[in-house]
C-alpha positions in Angstrom: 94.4 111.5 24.9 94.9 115.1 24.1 92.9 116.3 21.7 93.2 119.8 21.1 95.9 122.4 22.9 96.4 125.8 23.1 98.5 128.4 24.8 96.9 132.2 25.4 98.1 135.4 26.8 96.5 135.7 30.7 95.5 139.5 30.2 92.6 139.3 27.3 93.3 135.7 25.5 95.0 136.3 23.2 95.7 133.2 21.1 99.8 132.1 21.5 99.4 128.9 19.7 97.2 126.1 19.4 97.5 122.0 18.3 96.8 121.0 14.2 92.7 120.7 14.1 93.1 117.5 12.7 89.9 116.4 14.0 87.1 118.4 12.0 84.3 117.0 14.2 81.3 118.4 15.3 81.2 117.1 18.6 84.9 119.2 19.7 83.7 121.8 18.0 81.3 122.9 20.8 83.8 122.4 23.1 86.4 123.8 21.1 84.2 126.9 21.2 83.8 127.1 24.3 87.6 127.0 25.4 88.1 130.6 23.1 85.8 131.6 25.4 87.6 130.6 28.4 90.7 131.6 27.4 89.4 135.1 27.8 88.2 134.7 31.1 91.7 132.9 32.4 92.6 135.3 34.4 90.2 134.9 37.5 91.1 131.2 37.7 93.6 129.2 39.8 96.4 128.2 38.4 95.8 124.8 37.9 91.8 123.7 37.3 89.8 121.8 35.3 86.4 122.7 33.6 83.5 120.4 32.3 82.7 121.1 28.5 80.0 118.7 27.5 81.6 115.1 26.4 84.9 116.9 27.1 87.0 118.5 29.7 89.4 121.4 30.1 92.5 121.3 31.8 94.4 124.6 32.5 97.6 125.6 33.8 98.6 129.4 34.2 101.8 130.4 35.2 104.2 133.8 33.9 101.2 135.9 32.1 100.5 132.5 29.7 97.7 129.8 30.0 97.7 126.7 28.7 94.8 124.7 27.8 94.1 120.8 26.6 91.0 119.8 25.4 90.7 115.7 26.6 87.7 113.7 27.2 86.6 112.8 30.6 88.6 108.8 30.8 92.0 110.5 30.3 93.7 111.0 33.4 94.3 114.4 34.9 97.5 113.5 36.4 98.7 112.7 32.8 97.4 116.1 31.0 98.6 118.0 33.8 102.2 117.0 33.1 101.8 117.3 29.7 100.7 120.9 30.4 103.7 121.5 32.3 105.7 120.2 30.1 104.4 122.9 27.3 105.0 125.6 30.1 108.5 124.4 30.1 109.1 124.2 26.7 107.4 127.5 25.9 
């Protein structure tokens, strides 16, 4: 399952939008953490990757000057965040 999203500008990070924090917990928040960080560094990544964060795992998709980002843990199926990502792109 998806548990965080977020969308960013390519050139500097700038947050777009991100997913309700409904989960408060301390183990995302590393991770969540660590994916603000990322998002500044988008720009020298592929356009579709996915990066280890500790219990959890980014998924990124960049296309048109926007990146978009979902926080899952490592059981959920990249095949199925990666179309939920492209959906978003769609959509946004």
């Amino acid at each position: 399952m998806v548990g965080f999203a977020m969308s960013t500008r390519l050139s500097g990070g700038l947050p777009l939008s991100a997913s309700t924090d409904l989960d408060a917990h301390a183990r995302t928040a590393e991770s969540k953490k660590h994916g603000k960080a990322l998002a500044k560094r988008t720009h020298g990544l592929p356009d579709r990757c996915s990066m280890d964060s500790g219990d959890f795992v980014w998924h990124v998709v960049s296309s048109m000057g926007v990146c978009f980002m979902a926080l899952c843990e490592h059981s959920y199926p990249p095949a199925l965040v990666f179309c939920f990502l492209d959906e978003l792109r769609h959509e946004f």
